[in-house]
KOLSE-861745 format. One record per residue: residue in one letter; y, x, z of N, C-alpha, C, CB in turn. Coordinates in steps of 0.1 Angstrom, whole numbers, padded with zeros to 4 digits, always signed. Glycine has a CB too. Example, Ala and Ser with C-alpha at 12.3 -4.5 7.8 and 13.67 -1.06 7.14 Angstrom:
a-0057+0132+0078-0045+0123+0078-0033+0132+0078-0045+0113+0090
s-0022+0128+0071-0011+0137+0071+0000+0129+0079-0006+0141+0057
***
This chain:
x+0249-0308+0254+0235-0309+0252+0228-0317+0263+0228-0295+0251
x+0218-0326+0259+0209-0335+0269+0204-0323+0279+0194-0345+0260
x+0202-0333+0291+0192-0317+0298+0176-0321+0291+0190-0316+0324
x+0175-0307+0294+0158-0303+0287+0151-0301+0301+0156-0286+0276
x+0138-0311+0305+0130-0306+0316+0124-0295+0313+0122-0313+0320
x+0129-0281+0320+0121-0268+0319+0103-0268+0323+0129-0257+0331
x+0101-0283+0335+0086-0280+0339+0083-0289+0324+0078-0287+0358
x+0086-0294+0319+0081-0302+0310+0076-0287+0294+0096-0316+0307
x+0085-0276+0295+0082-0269+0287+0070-0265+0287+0089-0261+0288
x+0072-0259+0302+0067-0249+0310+0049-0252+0306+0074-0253+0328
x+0050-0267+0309+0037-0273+0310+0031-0273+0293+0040-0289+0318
x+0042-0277+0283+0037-0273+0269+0033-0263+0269+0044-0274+0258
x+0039-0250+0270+0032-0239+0270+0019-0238+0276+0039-0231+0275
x+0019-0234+0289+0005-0238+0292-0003-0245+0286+0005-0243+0300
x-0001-0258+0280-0016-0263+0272-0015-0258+0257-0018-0282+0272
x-0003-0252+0253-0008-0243+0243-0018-0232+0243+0001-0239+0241
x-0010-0224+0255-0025-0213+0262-0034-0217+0261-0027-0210+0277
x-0037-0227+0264-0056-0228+0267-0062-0235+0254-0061-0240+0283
x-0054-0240+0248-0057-0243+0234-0057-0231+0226-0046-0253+0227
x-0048-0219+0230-0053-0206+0218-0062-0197+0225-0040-0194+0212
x-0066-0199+0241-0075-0196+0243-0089-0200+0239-0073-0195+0252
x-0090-0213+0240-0102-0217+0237-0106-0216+0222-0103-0229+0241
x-0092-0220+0207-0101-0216+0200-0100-0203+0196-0101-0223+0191
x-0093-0190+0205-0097-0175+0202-0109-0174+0206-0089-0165+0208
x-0118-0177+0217-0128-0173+0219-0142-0181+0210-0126-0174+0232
x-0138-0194+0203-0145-0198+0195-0151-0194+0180-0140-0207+0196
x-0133-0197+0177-0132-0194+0161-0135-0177+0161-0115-0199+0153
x-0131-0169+0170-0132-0153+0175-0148-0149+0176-0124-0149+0192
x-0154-0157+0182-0170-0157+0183-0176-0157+0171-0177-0168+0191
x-0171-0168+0163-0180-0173+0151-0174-0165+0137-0180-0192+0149
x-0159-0160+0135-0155-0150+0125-0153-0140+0127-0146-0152+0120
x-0157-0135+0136-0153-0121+0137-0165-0116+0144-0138-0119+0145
x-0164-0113+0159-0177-0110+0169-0189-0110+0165-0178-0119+0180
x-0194-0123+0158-0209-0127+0153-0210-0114+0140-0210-0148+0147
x-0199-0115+0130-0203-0106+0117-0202-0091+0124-0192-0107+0103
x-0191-0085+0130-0189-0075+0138-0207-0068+0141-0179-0081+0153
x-0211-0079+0149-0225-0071+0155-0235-0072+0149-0230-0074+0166
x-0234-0077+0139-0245-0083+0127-0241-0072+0114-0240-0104+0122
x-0229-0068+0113-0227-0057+0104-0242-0039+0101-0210-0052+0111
x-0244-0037+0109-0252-0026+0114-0242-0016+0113-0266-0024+0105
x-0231-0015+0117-0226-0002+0120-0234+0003+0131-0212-0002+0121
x-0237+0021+0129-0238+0028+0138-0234+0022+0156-0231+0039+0132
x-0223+0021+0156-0219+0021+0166-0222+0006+0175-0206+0026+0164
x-0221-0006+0164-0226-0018+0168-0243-0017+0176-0226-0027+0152
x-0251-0007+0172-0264-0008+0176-0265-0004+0190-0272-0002+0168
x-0254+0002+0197-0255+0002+0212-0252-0009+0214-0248+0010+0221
x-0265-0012+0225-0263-0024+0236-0249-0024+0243-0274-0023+0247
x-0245-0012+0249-0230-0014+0257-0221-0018+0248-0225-0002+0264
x-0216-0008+0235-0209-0015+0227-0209-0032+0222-0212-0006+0216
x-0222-0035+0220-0223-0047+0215-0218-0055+0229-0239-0051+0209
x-0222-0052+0234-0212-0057+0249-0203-0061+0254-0210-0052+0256
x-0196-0048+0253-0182-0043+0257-0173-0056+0248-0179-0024+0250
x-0178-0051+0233-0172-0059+0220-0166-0072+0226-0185-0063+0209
x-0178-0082+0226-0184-0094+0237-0172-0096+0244-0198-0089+0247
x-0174-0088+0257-0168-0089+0267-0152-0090+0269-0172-0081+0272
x-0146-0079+0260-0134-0074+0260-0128-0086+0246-0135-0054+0257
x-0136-0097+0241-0128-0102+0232-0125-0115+0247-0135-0106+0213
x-0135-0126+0246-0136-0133+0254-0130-0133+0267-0146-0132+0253
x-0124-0122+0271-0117-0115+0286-0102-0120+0284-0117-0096+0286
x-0101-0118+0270-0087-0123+0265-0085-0138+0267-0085-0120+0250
x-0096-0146+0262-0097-0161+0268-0091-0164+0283-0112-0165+0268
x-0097-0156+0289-0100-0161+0306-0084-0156+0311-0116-0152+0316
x-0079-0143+0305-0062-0142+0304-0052-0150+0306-0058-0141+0294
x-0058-0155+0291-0043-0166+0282-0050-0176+0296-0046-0175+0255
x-0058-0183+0302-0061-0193+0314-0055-0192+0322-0072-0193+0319
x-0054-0177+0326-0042-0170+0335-0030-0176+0336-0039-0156+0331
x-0026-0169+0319-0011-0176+0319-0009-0185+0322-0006-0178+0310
x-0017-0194+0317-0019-0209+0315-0013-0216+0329-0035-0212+0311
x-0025-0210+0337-0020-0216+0355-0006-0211+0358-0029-0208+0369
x-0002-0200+0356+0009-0196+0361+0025-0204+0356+0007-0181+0358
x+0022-0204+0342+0030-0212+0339+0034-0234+0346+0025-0210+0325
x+0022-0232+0344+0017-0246+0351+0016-0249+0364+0005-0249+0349
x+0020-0236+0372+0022-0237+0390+0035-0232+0385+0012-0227+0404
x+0040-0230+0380+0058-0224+0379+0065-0239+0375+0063-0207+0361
x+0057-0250+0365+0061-0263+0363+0064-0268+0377+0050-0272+0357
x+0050-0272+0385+0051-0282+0398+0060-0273+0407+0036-0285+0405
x+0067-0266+0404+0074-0259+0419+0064-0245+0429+0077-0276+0432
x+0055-0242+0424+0043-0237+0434+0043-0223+0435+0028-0241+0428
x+0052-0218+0418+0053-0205+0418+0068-0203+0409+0037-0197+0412
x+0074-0192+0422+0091-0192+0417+0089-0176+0415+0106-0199+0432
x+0092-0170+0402+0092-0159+0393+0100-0159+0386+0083-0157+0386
x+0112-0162+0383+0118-0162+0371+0116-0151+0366+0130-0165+0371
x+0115-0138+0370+0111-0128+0360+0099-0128+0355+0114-0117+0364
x+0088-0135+0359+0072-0131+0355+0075-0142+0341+0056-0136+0370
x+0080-0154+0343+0083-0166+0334+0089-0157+0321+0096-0178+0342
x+0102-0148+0325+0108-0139+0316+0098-0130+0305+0116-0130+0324
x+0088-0124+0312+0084-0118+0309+0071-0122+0299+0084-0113+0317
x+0064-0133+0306+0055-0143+0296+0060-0146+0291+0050-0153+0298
x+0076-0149+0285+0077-0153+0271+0080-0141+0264+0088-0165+0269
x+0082-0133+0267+0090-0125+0261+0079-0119+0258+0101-0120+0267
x+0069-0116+0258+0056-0110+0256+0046-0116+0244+0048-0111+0270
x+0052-0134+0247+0043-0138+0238+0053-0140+0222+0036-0152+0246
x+0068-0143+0225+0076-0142+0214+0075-0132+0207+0089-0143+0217
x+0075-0119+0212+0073-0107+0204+0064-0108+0197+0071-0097+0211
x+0049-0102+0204+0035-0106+0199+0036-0114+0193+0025-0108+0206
x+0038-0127+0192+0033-0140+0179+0042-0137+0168+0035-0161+0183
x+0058-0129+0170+0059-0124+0159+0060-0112+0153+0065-0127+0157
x+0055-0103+0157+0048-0090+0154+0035-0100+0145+0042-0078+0172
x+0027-0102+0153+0014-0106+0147+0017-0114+0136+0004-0113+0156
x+0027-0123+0129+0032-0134+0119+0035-0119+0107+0050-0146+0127
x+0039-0108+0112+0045-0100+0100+0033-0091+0095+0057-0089+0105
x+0031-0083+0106+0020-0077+0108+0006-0083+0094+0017-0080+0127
x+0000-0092+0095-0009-0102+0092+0000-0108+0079-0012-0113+0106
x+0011-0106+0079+0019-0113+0068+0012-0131+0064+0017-0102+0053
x+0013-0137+0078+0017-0151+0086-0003-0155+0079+0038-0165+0077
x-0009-0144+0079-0026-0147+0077-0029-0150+0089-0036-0135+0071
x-0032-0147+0101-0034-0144+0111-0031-0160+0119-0027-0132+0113
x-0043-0169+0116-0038-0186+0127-0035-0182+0139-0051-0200+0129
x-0031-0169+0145-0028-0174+0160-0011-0173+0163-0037-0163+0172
x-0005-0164+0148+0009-0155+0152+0021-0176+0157+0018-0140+0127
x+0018-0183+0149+0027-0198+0153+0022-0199+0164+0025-0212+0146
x+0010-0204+0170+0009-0204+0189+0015-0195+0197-0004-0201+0194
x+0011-0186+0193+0014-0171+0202+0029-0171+0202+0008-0156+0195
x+0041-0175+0191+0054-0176+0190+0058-0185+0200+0060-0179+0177
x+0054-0199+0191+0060-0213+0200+0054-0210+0216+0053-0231+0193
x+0049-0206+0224+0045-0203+0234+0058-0193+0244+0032-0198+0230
x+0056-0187+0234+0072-0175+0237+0084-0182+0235+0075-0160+0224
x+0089-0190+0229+0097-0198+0227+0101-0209+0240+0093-0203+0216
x+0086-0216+0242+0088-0228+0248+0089-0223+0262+0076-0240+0246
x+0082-0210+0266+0086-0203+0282+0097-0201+0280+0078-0189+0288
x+0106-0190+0270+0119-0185+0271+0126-0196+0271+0123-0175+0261
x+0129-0210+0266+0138-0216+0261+0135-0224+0281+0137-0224+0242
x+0128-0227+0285+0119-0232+0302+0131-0220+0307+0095-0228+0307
x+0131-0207+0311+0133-0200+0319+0151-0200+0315+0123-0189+0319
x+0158-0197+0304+0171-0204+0298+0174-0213+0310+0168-0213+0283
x+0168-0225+0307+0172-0238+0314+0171-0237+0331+0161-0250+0309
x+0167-0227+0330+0164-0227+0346+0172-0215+0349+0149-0226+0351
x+0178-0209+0341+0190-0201+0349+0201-0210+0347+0195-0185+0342
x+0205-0218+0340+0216-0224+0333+0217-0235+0345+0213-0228+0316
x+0208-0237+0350+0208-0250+0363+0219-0250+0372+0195-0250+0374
***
């Protein structure tokens, strides 16, 4: 097999991250969040709830950003984890396919959320295998 540059993965992943971050918090704001508090459920009409709602979706954005760097300082050499790398993929392989079945493949995020799990696991592979 050719070698595969692991930071070169490493780094796809990462701009996958911030690409399902950004459009979770978009397409998440405008299909979901916006009708959510616009519904008049009981419980929507607290201010903290309507809040919380808000807060706790969007939180998830600034997360996946998280990953995003970490993966992306694990590229340039800046951060050596092989188990946190392990575990970001393996977190996101599961989840994107949990969420692909789950959703029965309705759900546009379960293919990001996979190939993300993939492109870290198959990065951290290559980097035991060195």
């Amino acid at each position: 097999m050719e070698y595969v540059n692991p930071a070169f993965l490493l780094l796809m992943a990462a701009a996958l991250c911030a690409i399902t971050a950004l459009v979770h918090s978009v397409l998440g704001e405008q299909r979901l969040i916006q009708p959510i508090l616009a519904s008049g459920m009981p419980l929507m009409e607290s201010p903290l709830a309507r809040g919380i709602t808000r807060f706790a979706w969007h939180w998830t954005a600034v997360l996946w950003f998280g990953v995003a760097a970490v993966l992306a300082l694990t590229a340039y050499g800046d951060i050596d984890a092989p188990w946190l790398i392990l575990a970001i993929g393996t977190a996101h392989l599961v989840a994107g396919l949990a969420d692909g079945i789950l959703t029965r493949g309705k759900h546009i995020g379960w293919p990001l959320i996979t190939i993300i799990g993939g492109l870290t696991l198959f990065a951290y592979y290559t980097l035991q295998t060195q």
